[in-house]
N, C-alpha and C positions, 0 to 999 in steps of 0.2 A: 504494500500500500504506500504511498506518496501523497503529499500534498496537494498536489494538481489534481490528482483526482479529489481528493477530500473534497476543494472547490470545488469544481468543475461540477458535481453532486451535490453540494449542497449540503453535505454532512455535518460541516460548522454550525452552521443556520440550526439543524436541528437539534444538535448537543445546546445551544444555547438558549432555544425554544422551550426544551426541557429543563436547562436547568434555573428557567425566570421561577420553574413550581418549588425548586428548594426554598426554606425557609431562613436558613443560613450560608455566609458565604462561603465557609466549608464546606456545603453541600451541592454549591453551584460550580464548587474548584472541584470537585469531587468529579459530577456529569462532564463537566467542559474537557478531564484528561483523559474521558474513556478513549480507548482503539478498539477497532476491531481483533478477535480472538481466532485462534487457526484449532483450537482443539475443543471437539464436539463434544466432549461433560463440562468443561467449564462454561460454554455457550448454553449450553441445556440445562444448567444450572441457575445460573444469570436468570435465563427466560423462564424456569422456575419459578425462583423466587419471584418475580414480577406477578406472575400470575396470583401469586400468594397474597403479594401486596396489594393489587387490584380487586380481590377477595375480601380484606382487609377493608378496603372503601367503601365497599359495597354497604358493610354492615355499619362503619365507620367514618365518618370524613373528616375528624379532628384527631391528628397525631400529635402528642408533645414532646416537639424539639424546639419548644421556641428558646427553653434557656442556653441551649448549646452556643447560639451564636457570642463570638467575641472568644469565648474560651480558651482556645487554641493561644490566643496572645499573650492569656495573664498565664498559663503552664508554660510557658515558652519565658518567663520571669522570675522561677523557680533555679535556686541555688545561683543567683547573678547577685548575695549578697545585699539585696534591697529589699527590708519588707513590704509585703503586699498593702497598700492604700486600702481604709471602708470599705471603696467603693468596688475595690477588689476581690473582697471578702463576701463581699455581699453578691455580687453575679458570679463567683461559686457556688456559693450555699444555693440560690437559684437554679446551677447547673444540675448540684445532686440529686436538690426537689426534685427537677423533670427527670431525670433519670427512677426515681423510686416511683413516681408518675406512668414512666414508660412500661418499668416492671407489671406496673397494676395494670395499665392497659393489654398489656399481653397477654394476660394472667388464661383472660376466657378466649385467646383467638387459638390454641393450640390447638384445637382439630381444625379449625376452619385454615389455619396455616401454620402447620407442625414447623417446617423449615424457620422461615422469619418468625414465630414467637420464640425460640430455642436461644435467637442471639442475644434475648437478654440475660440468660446466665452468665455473658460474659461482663456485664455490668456489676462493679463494687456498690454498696450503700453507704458504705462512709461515713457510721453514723455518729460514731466518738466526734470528729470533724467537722460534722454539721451541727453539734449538739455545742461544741467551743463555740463554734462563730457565731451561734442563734445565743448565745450566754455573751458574749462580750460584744457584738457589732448592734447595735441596733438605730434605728433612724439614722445611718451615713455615719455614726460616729460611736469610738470605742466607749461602751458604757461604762457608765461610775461601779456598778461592779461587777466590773472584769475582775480587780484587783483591790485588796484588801488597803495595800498602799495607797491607790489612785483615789479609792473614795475617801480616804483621810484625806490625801492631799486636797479634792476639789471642795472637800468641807472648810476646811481650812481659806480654803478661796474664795468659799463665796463667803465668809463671815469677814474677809479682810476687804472685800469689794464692797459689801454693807456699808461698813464702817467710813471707806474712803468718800462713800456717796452720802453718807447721813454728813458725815463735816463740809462737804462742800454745799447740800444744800443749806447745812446752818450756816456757811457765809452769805450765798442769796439772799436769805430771806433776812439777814441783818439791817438794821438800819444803819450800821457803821458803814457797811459797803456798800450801799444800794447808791449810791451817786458814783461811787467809780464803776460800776459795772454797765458798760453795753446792752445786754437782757439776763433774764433772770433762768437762764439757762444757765447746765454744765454740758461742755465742748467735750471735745477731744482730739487728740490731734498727737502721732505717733505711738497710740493704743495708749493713751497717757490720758488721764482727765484734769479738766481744766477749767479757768474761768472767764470768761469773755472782759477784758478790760478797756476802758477807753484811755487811749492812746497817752491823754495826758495828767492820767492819772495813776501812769503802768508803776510807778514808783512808792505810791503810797502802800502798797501790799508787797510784804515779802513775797519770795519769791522765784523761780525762773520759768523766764519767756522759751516757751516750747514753738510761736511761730507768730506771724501776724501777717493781720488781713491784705488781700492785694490792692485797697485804697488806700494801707497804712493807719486807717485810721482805729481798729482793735487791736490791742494785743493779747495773747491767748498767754495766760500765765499761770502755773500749776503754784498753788500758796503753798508755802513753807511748812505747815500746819500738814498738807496732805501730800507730802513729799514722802517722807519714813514710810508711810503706809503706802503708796503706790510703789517703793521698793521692793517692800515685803511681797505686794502683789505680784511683781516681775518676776520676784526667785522662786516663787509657787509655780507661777503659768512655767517656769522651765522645767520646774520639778516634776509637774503635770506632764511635759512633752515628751521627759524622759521616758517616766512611768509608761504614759500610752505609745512609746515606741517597743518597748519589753512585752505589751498585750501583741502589737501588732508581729514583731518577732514570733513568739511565741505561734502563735495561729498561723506563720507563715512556714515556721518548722514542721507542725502536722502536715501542713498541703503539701511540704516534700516529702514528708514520709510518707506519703500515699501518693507520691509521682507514680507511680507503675499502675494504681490502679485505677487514677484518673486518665491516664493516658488511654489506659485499654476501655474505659467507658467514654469519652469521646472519641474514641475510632467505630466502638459501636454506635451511638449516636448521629454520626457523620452519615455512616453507613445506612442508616433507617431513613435521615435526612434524602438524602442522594436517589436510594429508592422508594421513596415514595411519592419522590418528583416525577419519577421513572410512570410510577403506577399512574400516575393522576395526567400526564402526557398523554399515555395511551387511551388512557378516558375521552382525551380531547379530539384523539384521530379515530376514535373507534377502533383503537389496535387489537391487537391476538399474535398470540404465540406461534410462530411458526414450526414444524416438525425439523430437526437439525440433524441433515446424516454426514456419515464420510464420503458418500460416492457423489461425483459429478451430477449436476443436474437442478435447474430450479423449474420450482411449479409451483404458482401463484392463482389464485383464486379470486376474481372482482376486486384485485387490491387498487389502490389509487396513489396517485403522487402526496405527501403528504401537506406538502405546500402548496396544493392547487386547491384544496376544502371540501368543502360537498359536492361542489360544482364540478368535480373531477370522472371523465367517464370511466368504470369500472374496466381495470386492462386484468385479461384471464391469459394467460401463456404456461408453456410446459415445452422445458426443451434439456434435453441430456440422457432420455430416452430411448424418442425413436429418431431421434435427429441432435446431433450436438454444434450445427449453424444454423441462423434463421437469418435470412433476408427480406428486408423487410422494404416494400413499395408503394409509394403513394406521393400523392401530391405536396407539395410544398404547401406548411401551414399543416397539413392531415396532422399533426402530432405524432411523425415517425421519432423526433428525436426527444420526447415526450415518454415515449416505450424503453428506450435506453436507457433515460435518466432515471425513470423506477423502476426497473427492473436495476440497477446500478445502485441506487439510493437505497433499496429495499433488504438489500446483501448487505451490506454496510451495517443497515441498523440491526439486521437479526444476528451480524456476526457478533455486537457492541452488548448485546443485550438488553436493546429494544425492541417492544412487541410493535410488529406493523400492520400500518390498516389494510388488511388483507382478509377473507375469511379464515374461519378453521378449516386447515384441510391441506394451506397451504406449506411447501416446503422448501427448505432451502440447502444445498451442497455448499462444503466450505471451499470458499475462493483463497489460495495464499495471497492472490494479489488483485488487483482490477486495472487494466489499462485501458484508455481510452483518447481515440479522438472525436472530437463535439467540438466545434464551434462554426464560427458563421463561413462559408464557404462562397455564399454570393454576392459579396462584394463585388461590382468588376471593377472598379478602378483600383482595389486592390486583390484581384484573381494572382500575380504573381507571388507576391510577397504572403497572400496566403497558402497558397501553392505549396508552396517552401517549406513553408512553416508545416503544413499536415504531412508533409513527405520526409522529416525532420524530425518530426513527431512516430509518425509509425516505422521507420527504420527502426528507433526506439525499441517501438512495441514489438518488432519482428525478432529482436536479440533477445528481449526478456522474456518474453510469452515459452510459457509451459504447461502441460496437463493439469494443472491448478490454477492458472491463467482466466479470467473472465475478459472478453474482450470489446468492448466497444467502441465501434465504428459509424462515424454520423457523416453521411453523404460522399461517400467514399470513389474518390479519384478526381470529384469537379474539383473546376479552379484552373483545367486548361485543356486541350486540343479534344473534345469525346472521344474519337477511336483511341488514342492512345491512352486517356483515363481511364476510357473501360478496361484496354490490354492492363492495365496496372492493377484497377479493380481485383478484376477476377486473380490474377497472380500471387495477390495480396489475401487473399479469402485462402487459396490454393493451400498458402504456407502455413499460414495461422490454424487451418484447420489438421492440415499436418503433424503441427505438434501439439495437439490433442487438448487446445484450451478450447472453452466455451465460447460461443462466438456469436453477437448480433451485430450486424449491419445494416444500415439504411442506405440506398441507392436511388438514384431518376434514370440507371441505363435498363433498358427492357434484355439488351444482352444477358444482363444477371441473372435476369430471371430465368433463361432456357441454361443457364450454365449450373443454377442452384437446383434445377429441375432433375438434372440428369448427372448429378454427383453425390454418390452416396455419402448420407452423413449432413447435407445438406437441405434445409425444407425453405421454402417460398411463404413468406408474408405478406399483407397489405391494408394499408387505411382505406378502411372504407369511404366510401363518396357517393351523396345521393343526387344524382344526376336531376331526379324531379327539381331540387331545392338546389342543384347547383352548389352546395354546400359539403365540405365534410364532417362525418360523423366523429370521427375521432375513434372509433372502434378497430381495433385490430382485428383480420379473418386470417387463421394460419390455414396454409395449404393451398393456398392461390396466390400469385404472383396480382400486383395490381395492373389493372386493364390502364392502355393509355387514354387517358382521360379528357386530354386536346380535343383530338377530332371530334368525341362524342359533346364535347362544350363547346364546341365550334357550331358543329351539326344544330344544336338546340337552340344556337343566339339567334342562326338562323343566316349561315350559312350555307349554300347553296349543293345538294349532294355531290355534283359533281366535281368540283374542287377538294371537296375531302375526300372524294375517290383518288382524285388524281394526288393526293398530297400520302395519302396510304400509301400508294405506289411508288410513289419514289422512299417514303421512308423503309418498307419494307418488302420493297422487291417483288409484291405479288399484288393481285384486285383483289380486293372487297368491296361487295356493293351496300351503301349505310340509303336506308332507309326513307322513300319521302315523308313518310309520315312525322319522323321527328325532324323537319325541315323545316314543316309547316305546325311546329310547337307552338309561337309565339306569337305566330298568325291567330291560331285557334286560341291560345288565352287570351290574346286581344279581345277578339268575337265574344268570347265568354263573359269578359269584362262587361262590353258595352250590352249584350243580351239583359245581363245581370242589372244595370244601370234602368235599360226598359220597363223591364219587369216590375221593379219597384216606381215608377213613373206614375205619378197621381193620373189616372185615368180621366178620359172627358167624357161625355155624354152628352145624346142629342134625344131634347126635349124640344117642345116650343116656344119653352121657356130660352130666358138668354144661357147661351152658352158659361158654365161657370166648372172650376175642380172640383171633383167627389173627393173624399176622406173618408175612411173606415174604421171603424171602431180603432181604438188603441194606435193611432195614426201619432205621434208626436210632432205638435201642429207649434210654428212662434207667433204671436201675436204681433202684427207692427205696430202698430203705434205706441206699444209700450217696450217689446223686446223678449218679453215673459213667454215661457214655453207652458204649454197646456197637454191634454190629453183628451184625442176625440170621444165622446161617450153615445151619441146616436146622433142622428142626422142625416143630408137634410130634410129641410120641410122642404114646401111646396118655392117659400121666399130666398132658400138656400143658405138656412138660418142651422149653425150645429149648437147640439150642448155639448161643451167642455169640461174639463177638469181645470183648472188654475189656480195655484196655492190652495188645495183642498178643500174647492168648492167648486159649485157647477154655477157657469154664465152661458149664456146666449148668444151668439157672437157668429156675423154674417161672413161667409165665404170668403169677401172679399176683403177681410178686416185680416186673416190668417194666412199664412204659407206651410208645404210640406216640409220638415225638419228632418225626423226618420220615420219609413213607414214602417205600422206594428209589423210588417213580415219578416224587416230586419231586425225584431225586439223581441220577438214570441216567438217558440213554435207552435204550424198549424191548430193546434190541438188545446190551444191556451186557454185558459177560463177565465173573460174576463170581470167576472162577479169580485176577481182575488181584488183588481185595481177601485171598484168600483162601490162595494158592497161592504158594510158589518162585518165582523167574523159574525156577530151573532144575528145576521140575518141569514149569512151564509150558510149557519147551522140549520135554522131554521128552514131551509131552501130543502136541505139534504135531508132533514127530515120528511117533510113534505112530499119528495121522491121517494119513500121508505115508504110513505104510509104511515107513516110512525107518529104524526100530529096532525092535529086540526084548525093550526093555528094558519090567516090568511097573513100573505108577506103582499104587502101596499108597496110601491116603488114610486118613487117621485120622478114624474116625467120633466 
């Protein structure tokens, strides 16, 4: 496997499609490193557990891994001599929570997924550990009793911070100082409390100035009086931070003694992470498990590209059986290189251990590698230099290709002279299939097709095309090479037969005679059209009366002089007066007040009841009764 190919499929795209479902960025680094696997139990394994975990959802949609994430960073800060921050302590403890969490949630899945519930006996509980940090950390900060010491010491502190605040409001509220002082506030200013002085009175109170305002006009002065105490306070708060660095040591010691068995509960963790993004992926493509052997050969069941959505048409293929090349024909746009890219993409993910949207049923042989050429080959102002490049490219693939080789080939040999393309083509089919790799190709030379015809080992494909619609279907039909589709598109634009006679002829050397009848296609849809146009044409009638348009029931008639659309309900009279429908009610309104809009034959079919547009439900009932025999109740209708 290679890069080129990864792109070229799309494989990235989908590792990162899946791993937006991880809940962690461990679990998304997890998906983004998968590769594809060459040995079929580990692959069957993989898709296994998947299935296990999509099992899992089923019954389930809430996994908790949400404390994992971050993890990995604060265990990666273990024994680097620094202890662990609160807030480090605390999204561990969280980590364990979800891990004893995880244990309970698996508790009941073990029949429904023996495999995935098993991996949580590889998870520690840790509960000495979790039982220290729930005792000493709490609301972000080392509790007062963690430590016997600590809460003497913070006692001690706050009875000294008391005392420094009861003297400084008794300066405030003094009448000796209340003229020197700015407001009746205490400051602070370098975790230092203080008093607001004005400027030119900073002299009257012992003291020192800890800082002043940026008009100069306060100055912030700590009184002499609350100095000794706000010292004492200092040598506490250090005592304090001692003490709380000995709590945090401490708790940081336990988390290395149980490095081994954090490690191994977030690799499990990770793990649950990683696949259950997996599982909830395949929920979104409708994937499945595909069957995984050692021998050659893929066969795929209504799968679809996974990046093309609903809207993708089911591609059904099987080849390594009774044929191991398929070539494959059709029109430019049919989605031949559409068949390549999943049937390519499809390997990929079932080798990786993702389930693909495919039915059950379907299977897949392990590829060692996948080569391919795909890209745009129609360029012509650059036919050479692509040229090159795809002849560059499959020398490449001609050296490396082997009996484990999947090969794809997107429009094989354009890009320059046709006869000698095709000579290339077929040479290039010739080798590859030679050396016993799997092989799909796309082509536009009809050569291929009698050469893929009549060599064993070889089978004929084609995008279908519906000539009625002029359109392709995008459905693949194996076992027929596709029909040249020109002359029959010519034939039908309305083209002349004899020119696509003659144009037969020269391409391939012999007559065929095409058809008048599809000659004259567009003639006759034309006819169709305008008949179609008549048909619906409000009819006239000859009375003695003035000539005026009939309308028919359920006729969709506009009113002009206001714009308003109606609905004919009977009519006319003799004056050529109808009733309507307009904003759900019935008016009166002369033929020539109205125009045809749609007639009911393009709104109804023949057989339409129009009591539904016109009528009560509960007259209506009443009607059906009436036909029943079933009442005797009379139904009045306003004429």
């Amino acid at each position: 496997m290679n890069q080129h190919t990864f792109d070229i499929l799309n494989y990235e795209t989908i590792k990162e499609t899946a791993a937006a479902f991880a809940m962690t960025e461990s679990g998304r680094k997890r998906i983004r490193s998968l590769q594809p696997l060459f040995h079929a139990k580990q692959i069957r394994a993989l898709l296994a557990e998947t299935d296990e975990a999509c099992a899992i959802l089923e019954k389930s949609s809430s996994v908790p891994v949400s404390g994992l994430e971050g993890i990995e960073g604060i265990t990666g800060m273990l024994h680097k001599g620094t202890p662990f921050r609160p807030h480090h302590l605390t999204q561990l403890l969280a980590f364990i929570e979800d891990c004893l969490k995880m244990k309970r949630f698996m508790k009941d899945k073990e029949t429904l997924a023996p495999r995935v519930a098993s991996y949580v006996y590889g998870i520690e509980e840790l509960p000495d550990l979790a039982a220290e940090i729930t005792r000493c950390i709490r609301n972000g900060m080392v509790d007062d009793l963690a430590s016997k010491d600590l809460l003497k010491i913070r006692k001690q502190l706050s009875i000294a911070l008391d005392r420094l605040k009861e003297k400084l409001n008794s300066m405030v509220k003094s009448p000796k100082y209340k003229t020197y002082l700015q407001d009746s506030t205490i400051s602070e200013r370098g975790g230092r409390l203080c008093l607001s002085v004005k400027r030119e009175y900073k002299g009257k109170i012992k003291g020192a100035i800890l800082d002043t305002s940026a008009s100069g006009s306060t100055t912030y002065l700590e009184p002499e009086e609350a100095g000794a105490l706000q010292d004492q306070i200092d040598f506490l708060a250090s005592q304090e931070e001692v003490e709380t660095e000995k709590v945090l040591s401490y708790l940081t010691g336990l988390a290395e003694a149980s490095e081994k068995e954090l490690l191994q509960s977030i690799e499990v963790m990770v793990h649950y992470d990683s696949l259950f993004a997996k599982a909830k992926y395949s929920r979104s493509i409708d994937g499945a498990s595909p069957t995984i052997h050692e021998e050659k050969g893929i066969s795929l069941i209504r799968a679809k590209h996974p990046l093309l959505g609903s809207g993708a048409v089911p591609l059904t293929i099987e080849i390594g059986s009774e044929f191991q090349s398929l070539v494959i024909t059709g029109p430019n746009t049919g989605g031949k290189t559409v068949v390549l890219k999943t049937v390519g993409l499809l390997v990929l993910m079932a080798q990786s251990g993702f389930h693909i949207p495919a039915e059950k049923g379907s299977s897949v042989g392990i590829c060692r590698q996948i080569l391919l050429d795909i890209g745009d080959g129609q360029s012509i102002e650059q036919n050479l230099s692509t040229f090159s490049s795809h002849m560059t490219n499959i020398i490449s693939i001609l050296k490396q290709t082997n009996e484990y080789t999947l090969v794809l080939l997107d429009e094989l040999g354009s890009g320059t002279d046709p006869g000698e393309g095709m000579g290339l083509a077929q040479v290039i089919l010739e080798k590859i299939h030679q050396k016993g790799a799997t092989l799909l190709a796309t082509t536009h030379y009809s050569e291929i097709k009698e050469f893929a015809d009549s060599t064993d080992g070889f089978m004929n494909g084609s995008m279908e095309f519906d000539l009625e619609t002029l359109k392709p279907t995008y459905r693949l039909k194996i076992g027929q090479g596709g029909e040249s589709q020109a002359f029959s598109i010519a034939l039908r634009l309305g083209m002349h037969p004899e020119l696509i006679e003659k144009a037969h002829q020269i391409t391939y050397k012999e007559e065929k005679k095409y058809a008048k009848e599809s000659y004259d296609l567009l003639e006759r849809k034309e006819l169709e059209k305008q008949m179609s146009v008549l048909k619906h044409r409000p009819k006239r009638i000859k009375t003695d009366e003035p000539v005026h348009e009939t309308y028919s029931q359920g006729d969709n008639v506009q009113i002009k002089a206001t714009g308003d659309y109606a609905i004919v309900h009977s009519g006319p009279d003799k004056a050529g007066n109808y009733i309507v429908f307009v904003k759900g009610e019935k008016q009166t309104i002369n033929h020539k007040r109205i125009q045809l809009h749609i007639a009911a034959s393009e709104l109804y079919p023949e057989d339409y009841d129009f009591d539904i547009l016109f009528e009560s439900a509960e007259n209506r009932k009443k009607a059906a009764q009436m036909k029943k025999r079933h009442s005797d109740v009379t139904i009045f209708r306003e004429e």
